[in-house]
N, C-alpha and C positions, 0 to 999 in steps of 0.2 A: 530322358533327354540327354543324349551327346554335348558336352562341350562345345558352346561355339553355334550350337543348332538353335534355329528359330521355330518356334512351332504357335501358332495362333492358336488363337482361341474355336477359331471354326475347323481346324485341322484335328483338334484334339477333340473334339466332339465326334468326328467324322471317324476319329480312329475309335474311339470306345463304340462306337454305332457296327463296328467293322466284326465285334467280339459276339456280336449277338445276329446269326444267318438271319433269322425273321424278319429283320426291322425295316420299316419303310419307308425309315426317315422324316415322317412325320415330327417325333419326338426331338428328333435332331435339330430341325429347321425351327421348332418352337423356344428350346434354347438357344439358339442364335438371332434368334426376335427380339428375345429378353436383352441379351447383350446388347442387341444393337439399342432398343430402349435406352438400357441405361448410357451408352453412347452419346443420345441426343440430351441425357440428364446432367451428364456430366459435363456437356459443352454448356448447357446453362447454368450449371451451378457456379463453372470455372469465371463467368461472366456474371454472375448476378447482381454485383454492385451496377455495374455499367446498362445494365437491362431492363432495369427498371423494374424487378421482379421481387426484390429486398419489403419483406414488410408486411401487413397485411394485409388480405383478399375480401375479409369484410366479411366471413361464414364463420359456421362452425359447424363440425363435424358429427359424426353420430359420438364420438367419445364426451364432448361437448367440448371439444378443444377449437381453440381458437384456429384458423384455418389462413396459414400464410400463401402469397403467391405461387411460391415456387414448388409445394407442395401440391395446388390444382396444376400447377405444367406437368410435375411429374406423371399425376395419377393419367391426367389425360394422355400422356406419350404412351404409356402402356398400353390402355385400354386402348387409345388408337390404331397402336404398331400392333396387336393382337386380336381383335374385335373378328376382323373380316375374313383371316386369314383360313378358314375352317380349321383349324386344329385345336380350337380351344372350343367347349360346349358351354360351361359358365366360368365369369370371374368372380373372387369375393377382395375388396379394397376396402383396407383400415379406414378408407375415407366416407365410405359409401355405406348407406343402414343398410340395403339388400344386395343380394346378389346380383350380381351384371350377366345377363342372358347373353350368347356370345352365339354361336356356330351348331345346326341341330348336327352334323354330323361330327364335328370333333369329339375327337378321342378322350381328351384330356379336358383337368380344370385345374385352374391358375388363379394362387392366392395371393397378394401383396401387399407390401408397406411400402408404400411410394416411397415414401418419406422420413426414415428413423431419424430421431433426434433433431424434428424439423424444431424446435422451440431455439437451436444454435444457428441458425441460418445467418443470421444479421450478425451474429459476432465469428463469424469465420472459423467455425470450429467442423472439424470432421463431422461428416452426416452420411446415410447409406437408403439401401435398399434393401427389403427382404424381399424373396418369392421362393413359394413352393408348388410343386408340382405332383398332383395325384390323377389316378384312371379315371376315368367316370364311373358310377354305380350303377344311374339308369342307364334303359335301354335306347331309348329314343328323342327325339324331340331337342331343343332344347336343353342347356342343362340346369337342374334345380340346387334348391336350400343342400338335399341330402347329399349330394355330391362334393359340396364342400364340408361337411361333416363328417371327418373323414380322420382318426388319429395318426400322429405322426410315423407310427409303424409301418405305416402304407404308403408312405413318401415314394416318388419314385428319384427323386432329385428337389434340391435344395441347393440353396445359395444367397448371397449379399455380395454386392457394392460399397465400397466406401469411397467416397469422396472427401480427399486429402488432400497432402502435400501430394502426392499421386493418385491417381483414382487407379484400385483392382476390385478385382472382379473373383471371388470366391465360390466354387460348387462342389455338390458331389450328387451322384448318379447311383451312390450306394457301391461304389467301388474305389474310396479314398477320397482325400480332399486334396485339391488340384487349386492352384492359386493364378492369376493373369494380369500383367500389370498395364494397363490402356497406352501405346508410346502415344502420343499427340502430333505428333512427325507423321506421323504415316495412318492415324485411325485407327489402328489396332490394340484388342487384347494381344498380349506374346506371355506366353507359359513362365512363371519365374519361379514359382513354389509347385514341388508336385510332391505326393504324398505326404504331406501336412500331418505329420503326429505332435498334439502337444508334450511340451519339454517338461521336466521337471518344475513345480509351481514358482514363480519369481513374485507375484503381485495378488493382490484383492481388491473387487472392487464395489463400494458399495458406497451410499448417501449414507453419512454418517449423521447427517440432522434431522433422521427418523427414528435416531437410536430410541427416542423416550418411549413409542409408539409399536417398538416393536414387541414382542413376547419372549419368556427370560430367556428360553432357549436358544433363541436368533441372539439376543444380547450377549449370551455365555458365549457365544458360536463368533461373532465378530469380534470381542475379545480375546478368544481363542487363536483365531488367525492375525492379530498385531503380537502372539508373544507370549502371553496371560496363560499360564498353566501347565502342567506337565505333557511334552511333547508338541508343544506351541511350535508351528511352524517359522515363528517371523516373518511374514512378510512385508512387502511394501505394498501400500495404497496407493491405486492411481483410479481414475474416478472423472471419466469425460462427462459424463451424461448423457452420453449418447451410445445408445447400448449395443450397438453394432460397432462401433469404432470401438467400446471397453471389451465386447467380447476377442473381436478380431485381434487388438492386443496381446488379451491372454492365451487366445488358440496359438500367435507365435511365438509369444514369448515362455507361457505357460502360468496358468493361475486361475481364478474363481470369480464369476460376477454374480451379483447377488440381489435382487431386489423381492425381498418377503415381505408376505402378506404384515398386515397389522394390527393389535388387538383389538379395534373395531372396524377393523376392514380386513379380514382373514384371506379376502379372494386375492388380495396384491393388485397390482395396476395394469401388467401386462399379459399382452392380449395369446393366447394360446395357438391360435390361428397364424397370427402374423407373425409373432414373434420367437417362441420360447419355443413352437414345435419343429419350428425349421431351423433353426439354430440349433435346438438340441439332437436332430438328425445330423448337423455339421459335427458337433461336438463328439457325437457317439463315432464318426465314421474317423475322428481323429483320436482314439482310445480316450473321450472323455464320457459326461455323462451328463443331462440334465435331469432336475426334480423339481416336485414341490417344496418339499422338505418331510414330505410323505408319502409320495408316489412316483416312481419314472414317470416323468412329461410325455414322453412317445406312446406311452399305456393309455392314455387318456383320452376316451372319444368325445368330441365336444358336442355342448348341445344346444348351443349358439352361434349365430358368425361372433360376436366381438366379446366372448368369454375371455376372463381374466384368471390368473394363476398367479399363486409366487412361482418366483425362480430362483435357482441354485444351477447354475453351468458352469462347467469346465472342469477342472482334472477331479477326476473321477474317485479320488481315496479324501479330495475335500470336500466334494460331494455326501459322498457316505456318514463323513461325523457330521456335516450339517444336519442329517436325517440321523444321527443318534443321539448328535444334544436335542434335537427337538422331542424325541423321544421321550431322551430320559427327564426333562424339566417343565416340558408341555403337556405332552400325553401322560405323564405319569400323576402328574396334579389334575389333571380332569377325569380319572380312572378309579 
Protein backbone atom coordinates (compact mmCIF):
# COMPACT_ATOMS: atom_id res chain seq x y z
CA UNK A 1 0.00 0.00 0.00
CA UNK A 2 1.24 3.51 -1.50
CA UNK A 3 1.17 6.30 0.90
CA UNK A 4 -1.86 8.24 1.04
CA UNK A 5 -3.76 5.06 -0.82
CA UNK A 6 -7.04 3.67 0.46
CA UNK A 7 -7.64 0.32 0.00
CA UNK A 8 -10.89 -1.62 1.62
CA UNK A 9 -11.30 -4.38 2.93
CA UNK A 10 -13.46 -5.72 -0.13
CA UNK A 11 -10.58 -4.34 -2.59
CA UNK A 12 -8.01 -6.40 -0.84
CA UNK A 13 -9.81 -9.51 -0.92
CA UNK A 14 -10.63 -8.89 -4.50
CA UNK A 15 -6.97 -8.41 -5.30
CA UNK A 16 -5.61 -11.59 -3.43
CA UNK A 17 -8.71 -13.42 -5.29
CA UNK A 18 -6.83 -11.88 -8.56
CA UNK A 19 -3.52 -14.14 -7.60
CA UNK A 20 -5.23 -17.31 -8.02
CA UNK A 21 -6.75 -17.66 -12.18
CA UNK A 22 -9.30 -20.44 -10.90
CA UNK A 23 -11.34 -18.77 -8.39
CA UNK A 24 -14.84 -17.90 -8.70
CA UNK A 25 -15.34 -15.80 -6.13
CA UNK A 26 -17.28 -17.65 -4.16
CA UNK A 27 -14.63 -17.58 -1.35
CA UNK A 28 -14.26 -13.99 -1.87
CA UNK A 29 -17.92 -12.98 -1.49
CA UNK A 30 -18.07 -15.26 1.76
CA UNK A 31 -15.34 -13.19 3.52
CA UNK A 32 -17.01 -10.19 2.83
CA UNK A 33 -20.20 -11.66 4.44
CA UNK A 34 -18.29 -12.22 7.44
CA UNK A 35 -17.03 -8.48 7.55
CA UNK A 36 -20.16 -7.28 6.77
CA UNK A 37 -21.53 -9.57 9.82
CA UNK A 38 -19.26 -8.20 11.97
CA UNK A 39 -20.15 -4.62 10.63
CA UNK A 40 -23.79 -5.15 11.91
CA UNK A 41 -21.82 -6.36 15.46
CA UNK A 42 -20.02 -3.68 15.89
CA UNK A 43 -22.78 -1.13 15.23
CA UNK A 44 -24.41 -2.97 18.28
CA UNK A 45 -21.94 -3.44 20.36
CA UNK A 46 -20.76 0.50 19.75
CA UNK A 47 -24.65 0.99 21.25
CA UNK A 48 -25.28 -1.44 23.68
CA UNK A 49 -25.85 0.44 26.66
CA UNK A 50 -28.41 2.42 24.85
CA UNK A 51 -30.19 -0.86 23.19
CA UNK A 52 -31.14 -2.37 25.54
CA UNK A 53 -29.07 -5.49 24.80
CA UNK A 54 -26.48 -5.02 28.25
CA UNK A 55 -27.11 -8.26 30.45
CA UNK A 56 -28.58 -11.36 30.43
CA UNK A 57 -30.62 -13.36 27.91
CA UNK A 58 -31.71 -15.93 30.39
CA UNK A 59 -29.83 -19.30 28.53
CA UNK A 60 -26.96 -21.01 28.72
CA UNK A 61 -24.97 -22.33 26.34
CA UNK A 62 -23.66 -25.79 25.45
CA UNK A 63 -20.17 -24.63 27.45
CA UNK A 64 -22.80 -24.14 30.35
CA UNK A 65 -22.04 -20.55 30.40
CA UNK A 66 -24.25 -18.19 31.12
CA UNK A 67 -25.66 -16.56 27.77
CA UNK A 68 -25.77 -12.66 27.39
CA UNK A 69 -27.87 -10.70 25.02
CA UNK A 70 -25.62 -9.43 22.75
CA UNK A 71 -23.86 -12.56 22.36
CA UNK A 72 -27.47 -14.33 20.82
CA UNK A 73 -27.62 -10.88 18.30
CA UNK A 74 -24.16 -11.66 17.29
CA UNK A 75 -24.52 -15.38 16.72
CA UNK A 76 -27.78 -14.89 14.94
CA UNK A 77 -26.10 -11.90 12.49
CA UNK A 78 -23.85 -14.60 11.33
CA UNK A 79 -25.82 -17.30 10.89
CA UNK A 80 -28.29 -14.95 9.19
CA UNK A 81 -25.92 -12.83 6.85
CA UNK A 82 -24.55 -16.63 5.80
CA UNK A 83 -27.30 -19.31 6.16
CA UNK A 84 -28.92 -18.73 2.67
CA UNK A 85 -26.26 -17.44 0.76
CA UNK A 86 -25.16 -21.12 -0.79
CA UNK A 87 -21.54 -20.84 -0.15
CA UNK A 88 -21.51 -22.08 3.10
CA UNK A 89 -22.64 -26.14 3.39
CA UNK A 90 -22.51 -26.26 7.50
CA UNK A 91 -21.73 -23.93 10.46
CA UNK A 92 -20.32 -24.86 13.84
CA UNK A 93 -21.12 -21.76 16.73
CA UNK A 94 -19.39 -21.81 20.28
CA UNK A 95 -23.01 -21.16 21.01
CA UNK A 96 -24.65 -23.93 19.58
CA UNK A 97 -24.32 -28.00 20.75
CA UNK A 98 -24.60 -29.08 17.00
CA UNK A 99 -23.63 -28.13 13.88
CA UNK A 100 -25.85 -25.57 11.88
CA UNK A 101 -26.84 -27.23 8.43
CA UNK A 102 -26.42 -24.46 5.98
CA UNK A 103 -26.48 -24.69 1.97
CA UNK A 104 -26.26 -28.46 0.22
CA UNK A 105 -24.28 -26.92 -2.48
CA UNK A 106 -21.59 -24.79 -0.74
CA UNK A 107 -18.27 -25.05 -0.94
CA UNK A 108 -17.26 -24.24 2.20
CA UNK A 109 -17.84 -24.58 6.24
CA UNK A 110 -17.67 -21.72 8.60
CA UNK A 111 -16.70 -22.03 12.24
CA UNK A 112 -17.38 -19.23 14.93
CA UNK A 113 -17.13 -17.38 18.12
CA UNK A 114 -19.66 -14.97 18.07
CA UNK A 115 -18.65 -13.61 20.89
CA UNK A 116 -14.89 -13.83 22.68
CA UNK A 117 -14.73 -12.48 25.96
CA UNK A 118 -18.53 -11.88 26.18
CA UNK A 119 -18.44 -12.18 30.22
CA UNK A 120 -16.83 -8.12 29.55
CA UNK A 121 -19.73 -6.94 27.84
CA UNK A 122 -21.45 -4.87 30.72
CA UNK A 123 -18.21 -3.37 31.78
CA UNK A 124 -16.93 -1.87 28.46
CA UNK A 125 -14.04 -3.74 27.87
CA UNK A 126 -12.59 -5.00 24.41
CA UNK A 127 -14.54 -8.22 23.01
CA UNK A 128 -14.10 -9.86 19.44
CA UNK A 129 -14.90 -12.30 16.96
CA UNK A 130 -13.40 -15.55 15.87
CA UNK A 131 -14.07 -17.43 12.41
CA UNK A 132 -12.49 -19.79 10.46
CA UNK A 133 -12.82 -21.14 7.22
CA UNK A 134 -12.16 -24.72 5.75
CA UNK A 135 -13.32 -26.98 2.31
CA UNK A 136 -15.93 -29.32 2.71
CA UNK A 137 -14.85 -33.09 3.04
CA UNK A 138 -18.26 -34.54 1.96
CA UNK A 139 -19.39 -34.89 -1.25
CA UNK A 140 -22.93 -33.81 -1.25
CA UNK A 141 -25.94 -32.92 0.55
CA UNK A 142 -25.80 -30.74 3.29
CA UNK A 143 -22.82 -30.30 5.33
CA UNK A 144 -22.08 -32.51 8.40
CA UNK A 145 -20.26 -33.16 11.96
CA UNK A 146 -17.04 -34.42 9.79
CA UNK A 147 -16.66 -31.33 7.98
CA UNK A 148 -16.24 -29.31 10.74
CA UNK A 149 -13.64 -31.72 12.03
CA UNK A 150 -11.28 -30.60 10.50
CA UNK A 151 -7.41 -29.49 12.03
CA UNK A 152 -6.09 -26.10 11.77
CA UNK A 153 -3.51 -27.11 9.08
CA UNK A 154 -6.27 -27.09 6.63
CA UNK A 155 -7.49 -23.66 7.24
CA UNK A 156 -8.03 -21.91 4.34
CA UNK A 157 -8.44 -18.42 6.07
CA UNK A 158 -8.78 -17.17 9.43
CA UNK A 159 -9.41 -14.14 11.26
CA UNK A 160 -11.07 -11.88 14.37
CA UNK A 161 -12.66 -8.60 15.23
CA UNK A 162 -12.21 -6.70 18.01
CA UNK A 163 -14.29 -4.34 19.17
CA UNK A 164 -12.54 -1.42 20.97
CA UNK A 165 -11.69 1.97 21.11
CA UNK A 166 -11.81 1.15 17.27
CA UNK A 167 -13.26 -1.93 15.82
CA UNK A 168 -10.60 -3.83 13.16
CA UNK A 169 -10.94 -6.50 11.62
CA UNK A 170 -7.89 -9.20 11.34
CA UNK A 171 -7.39 -12.11 8.51
CA UNK A 172 -5.18 -14.26 6.62
CA UNK A 173 -5.89 -16.46 3.56
CA UNK A 174 -2.51 -18.29 4.27
CA UNK A 175 -0.69 -15.43 2.64
CA UNK A 176 0.28 -12.96 5.62
CA UNK A 177 -1.82 -11.14 8.12
CA UNK A 178 -3.42 -8.07 6.77
CA UNK A 179 -5.05 -5.92 9.45
CA UNK A 180 -8.45 -3.22 8.56
CA UNK A 181 -9.48 -0.65 10.79
CA UNK A 182 -13.82 -0.17 10.32
CA UNK A 183 -13.89 4.28 9.64
CA UNK A 184 -17.57 4.62 11.00
CA UNK A 185 -17.71 7.96 8.63
CA UNK A 186 -18.20 5.98 5.68
CA UNK A 187 -18.99 1.90 6.88
CA UNK A 188 -15.82 0.71 5.85
CA UNK A 189 -12.91 -1.63 6.70
CA UNK A 190 -9.69 0.43 5.09
CA UNK A 191 -6.36 -1.55 5.14
CA UNK A 192 -4.07 0.08 8.11
CA UNK A 193 -1.75 -2.96 9.09
CA UNK A 194 -0.56 -5.22 6.16
CA UNK A 195 1.96 -7.98 6.64
CA UNK A 196 1.63 -8.28 10.33
CA UNK A 197 4.85 -9.99 11.79
CA UNK A 198 5.11 -10.10 15.56
CA UNK A 199 8.03 -7.80 17.00
CA UNK A 200 10.23 -8.70 19.40
CA UNK A 201 8.26 -10.10 22.83
CA UNK A 202 7.20 -6.80 25.13
CA UNK A 203 4.33 -8.56 27.34
CA UNK A 204 2.64 -11.94 28.94
CA UNK A 205 -0.36 -12.78 29.43
CA UNK A 206 -1.87 -15.04 31.69
CA UNK A 207 -4.56 -15.32 34.98
CA UNK A 208 -2.27 -15.16 37.51
CA UNK A 209 -5.04 -16.50 40.28
CA UNK A 210 -4.78 -20.06 38.73
CA UNK A 211 -1.22 -20.12 39.65
CA UNK A 212 -1.94 -22.64 42.61
CA UNK A 213 -3.77 -25.10 40.12
CA UNK A 214 -1.46 -25.09 37.72
CA UNK A 215 1.48 -27.89 37.18
CA UNK A 216 5.10 -27.08 38.20
CA UNK A 217 6.10 -26.67 34.80
CA UNK A 218 3.63 -24.00 33.76
CA UNK A 219 4.56 -22.41 37.36
CA UNK A 220 8.55 -22.65 36.51
CA UNK A 221 7.45 -21.35 32.96
CA UNK A 222 5.24 -18.15 34.23
CA UNK A 223 8.00 -17.35 36.66
CA UNK A 224 10.33 -17.64 33.91
CA UNK A 225 8.74 -14.96 31.81
CA UNK A 226 8.21 -12.09 34.93
CA UNK A 227 12.33 -12.50 35.37
CA UNK A 228 12.97 -15.66 37.65
CA UNK A 229 16.01 -17.36 36.23
CA UNK A 230 18.85 -17.55 33.94
CA UNK A 231 17.92 -15.93 30.62
CA UNK A 232 14.43 -14.65 31.99
CA UNK A 233 13.17 -12.53 29.51
CA UNK A 234 11.28 -9.84 31.73
CA UNK A 235 8.48 -9.12 30.61
CA UNK A 236 5.41 -7.04 31.46
CA UNK A 237 2.01 -8.54 32.15
CA UNK A 238 -1.04 -7.34 30.58
CA UNK A 239 -3.93 -9.65 31.07
CA UNK A 240 -7.72 -8.40 29.39
CA UNK A 241 -9.49 -11.57 29.67
CA UNK A 242 -10.48 -11.45 26.70
CA UNK A 243 -8.47 -13.54 24.65
CA UNK A 244 -8.75 -12.13 21.41
CA UNK A 245 -8.15 -8.56 22.53
CA UNK A 246 -4.81 -10.27 24.70
CA UNK A 247 -3.84 -11.97 21.76
CA UNK A 248 -4.24 -9.13 19.27
CA UNK A 249 -2.08 -7.02 21.60
CA UNK A 250 0.62 -9.30 21.53
CA UNK A 251 0.52 -10.10 17.57
CA UNK A 252 1.21 -6.01 17.61
CA UNK A 253 3.07 -5.36 19.95
CA UNK A 254 4.79 -8.85 20.50
CA UNK A 255 4.57 -11.52 23.30
CA UNK A 256 2.82 -14.66 24.83
CA UNK A 257 -0.82 -15.47 25.87
CA UNK A 258 -1.29 -18.28 27.87
CA UNK A 259 -4.12 -20.16 29.26
CA UNK A 260 -2.87 -24.00 30.40
CA UNK A 261 -4.54 -26.76 31.35
CA UNK A 262 -4.72 -27.59 35.17
CA UNK A 263 -3.67 -30.37 37.51
CA UNK A 264 -7.22 -31.70 37.65
CA UNK A 265 -8.31 -30.20 34.63
CA UNK A 266 -5.35 -31.14 32.05
CA UNK A 267 -7.81 -30.26 28.86
CA UNK A 268 -7.62 -26.30 29.80
CA UNK A 269 -10.73 -24.27 29.02
CA UNK A 270 -10.42 -23.27 25.52
CA UNK A 271 -12.23 -24.46 22.75
CA UNK A 272 -9.85 -25.68 19.79
CA UNK A 273 -12.39 -25.07 17.19
CA UNK A 274 -13.14 -21.60 18.08
CA UNK A 275 -10.38 -20.45 19.39
CA UNK A 276 -6.82 -21.60 19.65
CA UNK A 277 -6.85 -23.31 16.02
CA UNK A 278 -7.73 -20.12 14.27
CA UNK A 279 -5.68 -17.85 16.12
CA UNK A 280 -2.84 -20.18 15.99
CA UNK A 281 -3.23 -20.13 12.05
CA UNK A 282 -3.06 -16.16 12.52
CA UNK A 283 -0.12 -16.51 14.90
CA UNK A 284 1.87 -19.05 12.55
CA UNK A 285 1.17 -16.75 9.44
CA UNK A 286 2.77 -13.79 11.52
CA UNK A 287 6.25 -15.92 12.31
CA UNK A 288 4.54 -17.10 15.74
CA UNK A 289 3.39 -20.40 16.97
CA UNK A 290 0.73 -21.93 18.94
CA UNK A 291 0.61 -25.27 21.40
CA UNK A 292 -0.48 -27.22 23.93
CA UNK A 293 2.55 -27.22 25.80
CA UNK A 294 2.96 -30.64 24.01
CA UNK A 295 1.97 -30.52 20.65
CA UNK A 296 1.54 -27.65 17.76
CA UNK A 297 -2.30 -26.66 18.03
CA UNK A 298 -2.60 -26.90 13.92
CA UNK A 299 -1.43 -30.78 14.37
CA UNK A 300 -4.38 -31.59 16.05
CA UNK A 301 -7.58 -33.03 14.57
CA UNK A 302 -10.37 -32.61 16.80
CA UNK A 303 -12.88 -34.97 17.75
CA UNK A 304 -15.53 -32.97 18.89
CA UNK A 305 -17.15 -29.51 17.91
CA UNK A 306 -16.46 -27.89 21.61
CA UNK A 307 -12.93 -29.69 22.46
CA UNK A 308 -10.81 -27.93 24.83
CA UNK A 309 -6.87 -27.59 24.84
CA UNK A 310 -4.43 -25.56 26.80
CA UNK A 311 -2.76 -22.83 24.94
CA UNK A 312 0.51 -21.24 24.45
CA UNK A 313 0.41 -18.33 21.45
CA UNK A 314 2.61 -16.06 20.19
CA UNK A 315 6.27 -15.59 19.64
CA UNK A 316 7.31 -18.58 18.86
CA UNK A 317 11.06 -19.11 20.96
CA UNK A 318 8.45 -18.39 23.98
CA UNK A 319 6.48 -20.99 22.69
CA UNK A 320 9.18 -23.51 22.57
CA UNK A 321 10.55 -23.18 26.38
CA UNK A 322 6.93 -23.33 27.49
CA UNK A 323 7.06 -26.87 25.85
CA UNK A 324 10.46 -27.48 27.44
CA UNK A 325 9.72 -26.62 30.98
CA UNK A 326 6.93 -28.63 30.64
CA UNK A 327 8.98 -31.17 29.47
CA UNK A 328 11.56 -31.24 31.74
CA UNK A 329 9.29 -30.79 35.15
CA UNK A 330 5.98 -32.40 33.96
CA UNK A 331 6.81 -35.11 31.71
CA UNK A 332 9.95 -35.98 33.38
CA UNK A 333 8.18 -36.71 36.84
CA UNK A 334 5.44 -38.91 35.18
CA UNK A 335 8.23 -40.99 33.13
Amino acid sequence: MQRGELVTIEQHILALQSLHPGATGEFTSLLYDIALATKVIAREVNRAGLGNILGWAGLENIQGEAVRKLDVLANETIIRMNEPTGRVCVMASEEAEEVIPAHPRGKYVLIFDPLDGSSNIDYNVSIGTIFAIYRRKSLSGVGILADCLQPGKDLLAAGYVVYGSSTMLVYSTGSGVFGFTLDPSVGEFLLSHSQVQMPAPQYYSVNHANLRRWTRGVQEYVRWLRGDGEGAPKLSERYIGSMVADFHRNLLAGGVFLYPGEVNKPQGKLRLLYEAAPLGFLAQQAGGRASTGLQDILSITPTSLHQRVPVFIGDRELVATAEAMIRQHDLARTS
